[in-house]
N, C-alpha and C positions, 0 to 999 in steps of 0.2 A: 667918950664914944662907945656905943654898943657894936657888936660884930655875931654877924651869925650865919651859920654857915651849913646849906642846905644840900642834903644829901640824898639823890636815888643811885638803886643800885641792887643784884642780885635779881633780876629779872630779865631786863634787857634798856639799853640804851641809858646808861650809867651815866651822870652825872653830877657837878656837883658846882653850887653858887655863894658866891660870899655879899653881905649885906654889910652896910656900915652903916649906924641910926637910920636902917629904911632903906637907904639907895643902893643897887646893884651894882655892886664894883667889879665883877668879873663872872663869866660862868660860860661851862666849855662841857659838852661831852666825853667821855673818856673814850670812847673808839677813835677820836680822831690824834690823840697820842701814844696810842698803842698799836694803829693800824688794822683791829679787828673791828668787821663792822658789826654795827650795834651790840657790840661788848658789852655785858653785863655784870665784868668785875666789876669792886669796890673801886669807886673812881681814885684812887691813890694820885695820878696826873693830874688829874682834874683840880683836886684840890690842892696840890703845891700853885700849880698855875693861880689860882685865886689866891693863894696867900701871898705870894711872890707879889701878884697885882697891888698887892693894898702894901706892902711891905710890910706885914705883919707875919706871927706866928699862932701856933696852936697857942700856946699860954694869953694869947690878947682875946681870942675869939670865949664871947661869954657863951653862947648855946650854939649845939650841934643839933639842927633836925632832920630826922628821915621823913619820908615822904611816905611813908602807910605806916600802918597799925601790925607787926607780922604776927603778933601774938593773935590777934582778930583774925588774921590773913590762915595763920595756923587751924585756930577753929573751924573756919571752913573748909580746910580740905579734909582735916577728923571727922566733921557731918558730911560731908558728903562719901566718904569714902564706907563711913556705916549706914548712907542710906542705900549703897547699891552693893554691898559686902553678899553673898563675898564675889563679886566680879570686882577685878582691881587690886586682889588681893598680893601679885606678887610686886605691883609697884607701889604697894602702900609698905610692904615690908622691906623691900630695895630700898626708899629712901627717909624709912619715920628715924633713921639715927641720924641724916643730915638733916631733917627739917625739926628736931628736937634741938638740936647744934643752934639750926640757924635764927629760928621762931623763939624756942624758950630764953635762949640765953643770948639775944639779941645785943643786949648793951655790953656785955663783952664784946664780943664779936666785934662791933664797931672801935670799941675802945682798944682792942687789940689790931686792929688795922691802923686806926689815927696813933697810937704808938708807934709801929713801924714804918709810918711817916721821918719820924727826928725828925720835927717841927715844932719840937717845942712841950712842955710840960701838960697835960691834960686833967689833973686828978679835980682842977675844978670847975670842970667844962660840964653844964646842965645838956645832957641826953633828952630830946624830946619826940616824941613822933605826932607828926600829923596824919589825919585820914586820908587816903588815896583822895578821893575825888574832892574835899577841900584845900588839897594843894593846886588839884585842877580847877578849881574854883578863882582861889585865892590868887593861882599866875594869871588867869586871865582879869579877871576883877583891878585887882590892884594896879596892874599897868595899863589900864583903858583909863580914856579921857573921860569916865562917868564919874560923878556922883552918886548915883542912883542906878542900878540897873538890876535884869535878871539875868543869872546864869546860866548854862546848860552844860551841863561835863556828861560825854558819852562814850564808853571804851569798853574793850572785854571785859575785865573785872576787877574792884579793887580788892576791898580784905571781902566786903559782902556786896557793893553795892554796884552798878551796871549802867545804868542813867541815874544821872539826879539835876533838881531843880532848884537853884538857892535866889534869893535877892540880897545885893549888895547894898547897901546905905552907908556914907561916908564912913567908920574903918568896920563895920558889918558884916557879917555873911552869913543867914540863914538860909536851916534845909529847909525847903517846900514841902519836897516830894522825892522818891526815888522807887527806882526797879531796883531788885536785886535779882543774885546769883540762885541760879543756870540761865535766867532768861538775860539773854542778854544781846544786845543790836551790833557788837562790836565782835564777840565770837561766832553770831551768825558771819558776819562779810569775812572773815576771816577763814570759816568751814565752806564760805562759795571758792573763795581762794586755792582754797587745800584741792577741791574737786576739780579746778581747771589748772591743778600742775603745778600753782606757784608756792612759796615757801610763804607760811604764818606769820607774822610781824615782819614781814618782807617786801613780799608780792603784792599786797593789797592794793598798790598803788598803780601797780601792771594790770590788773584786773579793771582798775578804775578806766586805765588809757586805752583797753580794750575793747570794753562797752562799746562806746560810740560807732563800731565797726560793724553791732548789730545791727537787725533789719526789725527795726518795730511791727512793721506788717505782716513779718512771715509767720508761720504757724507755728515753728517751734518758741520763738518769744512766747508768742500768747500764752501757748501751752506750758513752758516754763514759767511762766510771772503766775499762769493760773494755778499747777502744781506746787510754789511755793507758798502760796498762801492759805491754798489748801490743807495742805501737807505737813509742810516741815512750822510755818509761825501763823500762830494767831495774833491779826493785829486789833487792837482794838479803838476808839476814837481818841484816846486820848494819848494815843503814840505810845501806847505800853504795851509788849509783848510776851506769846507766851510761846516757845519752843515746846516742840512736839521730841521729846529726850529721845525716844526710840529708834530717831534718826543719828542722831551724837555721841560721840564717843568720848569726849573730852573729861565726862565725870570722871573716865577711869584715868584722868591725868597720862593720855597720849595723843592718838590722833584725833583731831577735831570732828572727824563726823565716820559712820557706819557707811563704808564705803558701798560694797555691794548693794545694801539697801537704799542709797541714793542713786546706782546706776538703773536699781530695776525700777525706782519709781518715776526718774527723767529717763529713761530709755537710751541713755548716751554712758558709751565708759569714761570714767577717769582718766583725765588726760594724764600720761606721764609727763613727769618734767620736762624739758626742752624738746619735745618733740614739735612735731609741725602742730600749727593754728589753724584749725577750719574755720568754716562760716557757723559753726553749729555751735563750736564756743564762744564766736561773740554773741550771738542770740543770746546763749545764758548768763553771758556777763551783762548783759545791758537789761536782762529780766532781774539780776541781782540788782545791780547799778539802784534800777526802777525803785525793787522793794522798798528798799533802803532809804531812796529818797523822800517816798510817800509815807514810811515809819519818822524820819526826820521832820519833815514839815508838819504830824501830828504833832510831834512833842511842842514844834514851834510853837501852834495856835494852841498848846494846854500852854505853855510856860508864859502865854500874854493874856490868857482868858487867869489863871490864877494868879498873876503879879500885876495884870495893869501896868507894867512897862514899857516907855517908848525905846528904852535901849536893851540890847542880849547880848552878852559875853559869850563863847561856845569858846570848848575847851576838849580835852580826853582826846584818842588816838582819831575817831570818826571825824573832827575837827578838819583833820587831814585830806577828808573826802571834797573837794575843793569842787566840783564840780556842783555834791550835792551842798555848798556855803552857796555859790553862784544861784541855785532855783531859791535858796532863802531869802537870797536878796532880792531876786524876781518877783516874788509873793507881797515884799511889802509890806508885810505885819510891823514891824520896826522902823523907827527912824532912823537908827542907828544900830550896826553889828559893828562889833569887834572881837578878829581874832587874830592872837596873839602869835608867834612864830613858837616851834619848840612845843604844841599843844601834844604832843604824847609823854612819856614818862619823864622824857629827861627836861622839860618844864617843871616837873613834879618835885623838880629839886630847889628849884627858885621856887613854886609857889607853897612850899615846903618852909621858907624860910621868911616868905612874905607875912605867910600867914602868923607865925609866931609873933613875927615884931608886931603888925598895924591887928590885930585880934585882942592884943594885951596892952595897948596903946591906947591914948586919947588924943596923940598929934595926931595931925593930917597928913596927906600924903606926900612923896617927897614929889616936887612938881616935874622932875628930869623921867620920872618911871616914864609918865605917857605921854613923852612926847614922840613921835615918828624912830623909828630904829635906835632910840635909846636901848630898846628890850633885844636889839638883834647884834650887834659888833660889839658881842663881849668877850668874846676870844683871846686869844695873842696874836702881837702885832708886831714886825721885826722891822728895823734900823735899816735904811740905807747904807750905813757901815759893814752892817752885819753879813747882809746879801754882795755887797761888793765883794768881801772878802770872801764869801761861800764860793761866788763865778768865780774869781781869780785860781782858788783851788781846784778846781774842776777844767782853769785853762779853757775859757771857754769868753770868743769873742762877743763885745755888747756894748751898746750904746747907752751913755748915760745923758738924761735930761734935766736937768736944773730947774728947766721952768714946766711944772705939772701940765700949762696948757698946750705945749708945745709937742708934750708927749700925747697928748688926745687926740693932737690936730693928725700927727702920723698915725695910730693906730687908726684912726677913722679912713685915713687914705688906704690903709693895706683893708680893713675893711671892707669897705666899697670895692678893692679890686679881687674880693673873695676868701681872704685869708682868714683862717682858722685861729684864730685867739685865747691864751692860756692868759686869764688877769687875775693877778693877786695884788690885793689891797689893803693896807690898817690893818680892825681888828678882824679876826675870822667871825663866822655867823653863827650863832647860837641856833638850833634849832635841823630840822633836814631841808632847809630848800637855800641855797647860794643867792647871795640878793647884792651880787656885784664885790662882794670882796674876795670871793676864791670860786669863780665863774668861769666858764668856758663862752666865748662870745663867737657868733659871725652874722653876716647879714642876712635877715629872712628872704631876702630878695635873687641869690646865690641859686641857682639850676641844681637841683637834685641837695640841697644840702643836708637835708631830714637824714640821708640816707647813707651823705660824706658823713658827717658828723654823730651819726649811730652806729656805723659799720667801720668805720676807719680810727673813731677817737673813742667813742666810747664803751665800743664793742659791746653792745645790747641788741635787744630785737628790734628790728625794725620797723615794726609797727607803731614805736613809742613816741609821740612828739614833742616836741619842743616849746618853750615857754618864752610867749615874748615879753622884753622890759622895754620900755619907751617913757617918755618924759609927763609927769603926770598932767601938764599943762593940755598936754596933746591924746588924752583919754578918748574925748567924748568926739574925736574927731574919725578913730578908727574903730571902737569898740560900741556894745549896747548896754555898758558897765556903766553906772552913773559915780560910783562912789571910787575912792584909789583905794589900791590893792599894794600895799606897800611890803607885805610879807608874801607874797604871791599865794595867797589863798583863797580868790575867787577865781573861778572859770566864766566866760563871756563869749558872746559871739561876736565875730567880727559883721563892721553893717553892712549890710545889704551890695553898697556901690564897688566896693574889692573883693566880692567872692564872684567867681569863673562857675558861669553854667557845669552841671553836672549829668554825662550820657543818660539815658533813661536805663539802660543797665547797670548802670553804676552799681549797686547795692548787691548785684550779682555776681561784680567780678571779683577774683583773689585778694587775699586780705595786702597782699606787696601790692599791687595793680592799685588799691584806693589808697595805701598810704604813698604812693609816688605822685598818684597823679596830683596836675596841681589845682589848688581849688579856690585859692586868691591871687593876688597882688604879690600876698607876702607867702608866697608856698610853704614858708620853713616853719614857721608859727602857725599855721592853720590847720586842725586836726580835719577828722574825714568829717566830722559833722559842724563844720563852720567855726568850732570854738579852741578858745586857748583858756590857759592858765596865766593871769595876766601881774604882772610886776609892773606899779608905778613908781618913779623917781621924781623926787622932790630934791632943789639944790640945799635948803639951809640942816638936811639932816643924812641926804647922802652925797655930799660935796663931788669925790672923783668919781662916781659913775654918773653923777649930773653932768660933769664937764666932756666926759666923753660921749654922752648921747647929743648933747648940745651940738658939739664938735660935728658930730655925727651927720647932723639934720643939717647944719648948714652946708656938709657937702650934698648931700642926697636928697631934701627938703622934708626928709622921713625920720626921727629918731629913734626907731622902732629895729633894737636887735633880737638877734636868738638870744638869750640865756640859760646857759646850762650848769650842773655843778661842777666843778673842776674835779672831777674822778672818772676813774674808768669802773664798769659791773665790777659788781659784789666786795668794793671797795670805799671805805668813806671816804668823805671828801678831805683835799691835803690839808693841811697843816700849816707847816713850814714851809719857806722857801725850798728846802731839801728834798720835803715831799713833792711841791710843784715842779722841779726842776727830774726829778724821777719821771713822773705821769707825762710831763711833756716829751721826753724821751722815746717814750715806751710807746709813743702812739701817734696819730699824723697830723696832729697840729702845727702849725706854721711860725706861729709866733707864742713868745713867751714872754707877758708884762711881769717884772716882781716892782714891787713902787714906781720908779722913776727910772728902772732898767729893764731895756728892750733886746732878748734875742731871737736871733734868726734861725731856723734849723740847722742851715747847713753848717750852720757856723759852730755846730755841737758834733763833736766827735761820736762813732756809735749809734747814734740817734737814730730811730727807728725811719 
């Protein structure tokens, strides 16, 4: 048996995946065992958790690989820091002893962290690094159902390179083509982010749920989407771009973009953080949104005019952009997309580790990577024993069910009569979106829920919506999504016959006023502009949240819930039962599933 074991880390969203001849036996994030989100220690958890999994140690595992190049990675900030010297100069001098530390003498560094594991012997464990964006390649490639396909990995930046274009062919992966660093599509939506208040590798996804609140017809859009193009990117037809740097601060490794120079040329200040939301920052979120999406679908028609593929793999942080996967599939170019969960860095550990084995390989591929959430419930998974005992300490009354359907049939019941749902399931999910194992659930259907379950549970903005899962069987009956969305990564609109007429002022009232008002059938799933973020469920690959949607629909003839991640803001998502049983505490949820034990609030001492 081969074992390899792949490692991101020292950036953000630390992770780390173990292989065994090819097959993924485990892989976890390290924020979700240390409780800091998107931690960017040395996954030290992460990888006991995988070794634990396979019941092996450091001395079994033949290769360790990182997931970029830092000595590459290092090169680029030495050139760029002499191409703009000396601005930048007191934060090249503040950190060139830790990036000497961390860049030149890399394989220490690692070797001295897997040492203070005590996990076992390392002195003859092969050190190898992959490139950033062929491990972004490699996780999506290798776990898609292709033979044959084209790539596309798109994020702020790896050691040099920004977009790239590969084709896969059975254990294959060649570069096409790529953008490199400063231009880059992924630290643009990043520097729109930073200008509307939110946090860089954070917020982006706030910005995303934003957007839709714009007013396409009003004049600040135009005038924005026109000044962007203008301005700050050039885009050109083959979706490669060229940032206007004079705008950008980021060469000097700080803030993403030249603030005041971006206020005087959109005529709008800098939102601070949590302040109030006008109408004038979703105009410019939804002029972002735009850019972004029409820089996207370039690359699309370059990546099938130079590969001649009927299938695309998308990969890298922009992956994430769920709305803009949803107009790719609209477009049609492809027979087939797939994207894979985990497409930002902490994928980079698994496809870090893929790529080493099936690149230096002649087998095939192992047939379990792509099948349906093989790639997503590789977490830890805790005992019915385990959880009974945890409740008992905590003195805390709960019903237990023996028979799994029995417990669907009642959550479905408190469901339907509105209750707020904490479900923990098997293994945890790989990747950031909850896909029913550590989920917050309640019914789309529930009066004002958007704004229960934003404001009472999850404590975030209110303008942010919610993601519906329903049975994949039952796709095409509410959505305009032809294909399942199994890792909730396309956006869709719901069809025409459950969306509720909308005032003719609508577009003009306050951003609370349109995220209240209701706009379908399913109010709680429905954003202001008719669409969701849509998760399908299949039974032969996600058995218990199959049976509770099932359960679900034969009470209501709908199997169509909310789901959310089981966290509250600026927290990841739990963990352990310990963690679930904290978060449901601390916030107004109703109910708390852990496997096959159901409690009830009040039946929790303290409880919020």
């Amino acid at each position: 048996m081969k074992y390899q074991l792949g490692i991101s880390a020292f950036y953000h969203d630390s992770a780390a995946c173990l292989l065994r001849d090819g097959e993924i036996i485990a892989a976890a994030q390290e924020e979700r065992f240390t409780r800091k989100k998107h931690d960017a220690s040395f996954p030290a958890f992460s990888i006991k958790y995988c070794l634990d999994s396979a019941f092996v140690d450091l001395a079994e595992v033949d290769e360790v690989v990182f997931y970029d190049k830092p000595f590459l990675k290092f090169e680029r900030i030495l050139e760029t820091f002499y191409s703009i010297a000396p601005k930048g100069l007191h934060a090249f001098v503040k950190h060139i002893p830790e990036w000497i530390k961390e860049k030149l003498f890399f394989k220490k560094l690692l070797k001295d962290n897997l040492t203070k594991l005590d996990r076992g012997g390392i002195q003859h464990l092969e050190i190898s690094f992959s490139e950033h964006h062929l491990s972004h390649a490699a996780w999506a490639y290798f776990t898609s159902p292709f033979d044959k396909s084209a790539v596309l990995t798109i994020d702020g930046v790896g050691e040099w390179v920004t977009t790239s274009i590969f084709i896969g062919e059975a254990n294959r992966l060649k570069v096409v083509k790529e953008q490199h660093f400063p231009h880059s599509l992924g630290l643009l939506y990043s520097s729109f982010t930073q200008f509307l208040g939110f946090k860089v590798n954070d917020g982006e996804y706030k910005m995303m749920g934003l957007a839709p609140y714009g007013d396409m017809n009003s004049e600040n859009y135009i005038r924005f989407r026109k000044l962007i193009k203008q301005e700050l990117v050039q885009i050109f037809d083959d979706g490669s771009i060229k940032l206007r740097l004079g705008y950008f601060k980021f060469l000097e490794g700080r803030r993403m973009i030249l603030t005041k120079k971006w206020e005087e040329l959109f005529g709008l200040k800098s939102r601070p953080a949590d302040s109030k939301l006008l109408q004038v920052h979703c105009d410019f979120a939804l002029a972002a949104q735009s850019v972004t999406e029409e820089i996207v679908l370039k690359l699309a028609r370059e990546v099938k005019r130079l590969t001649g593929c009927d299938n695309l793999c998308l990969s890298g942080g922009v992956a994430y952009n769920c709305v803009s996967n949803g107009k790719l599939v609209e477009e049609n170019l492809f027979s087939q997309i797939f994207i894979p969960p985990a497409v930002g860095d902490s994928g980079g550990a698994a496809g870090a580790a893929l790529a080493a084995f099936y690149l230096s390989s002649s087998e095939g591929r192992v047939k379990k990577l792509f099948e349906k959430n093989r790639i997503s419930f590789l977490g830890p998974s805790y005992s019915n024993s385990f959880i009974e005992s945890y409740l008992k300490s905590e003195s805390v009354i709960y019903k237990k069910y023996d028979n799994h359907g029995e417990l669907c049939n009642k959550v479905a019941e408190l469901l339907e009569g509105g209750a707020v749902i904490g479900w923990m399931q098997g293994g945890m999910e790989f990747g950031a979106r909850a896909l029913g194992a550590r989920s917050i659930i309640a019914s789309p259907k529930v009066e004002n829920i958007q704004s229960i379950v934003n404001q009472k549970i999850k404590f975030r903005e209110s303008f942010r919506p919610f993601a519906p899962v329903l049975l994949e069987e039952d796709l095409g009956k509410y959505f305009e999504l032809s294909v399942p969305s199994p890792y909730m990564a396309l956006v869709s609109k719901i069809k025409n016959e459950f969306r509720k007429g909308l005032p003719g002022d609508f577009m003009s009232r306050p951003i609370f006023e349109k995220s209240n008002f209701e706009k379908s059938s399913f109010p709680g799933i429905t954003h202001v502009d008719f669409s969701s973020r849509i998760q399908t469920v299949d039974e032969e690959t996600n058995p218990n949240f199959f049976n509770l949607l099932k359960a679900f629909k034969e009470r209501t003839g709908s199997s169509m819930l909310i789901n959310t991640s089981f966290n509250i803001k600026d927290e990841p998502i739990v963990c352990t039962p310990i963690d679930a049983f904290g978060c449901f505490v601390k916030t107004g949820m109703d109910y708390l599933v852990l496997n096959n034990f159901l409690v009830k609030k009040e039946h929790v001492k303290g409880s919020h």
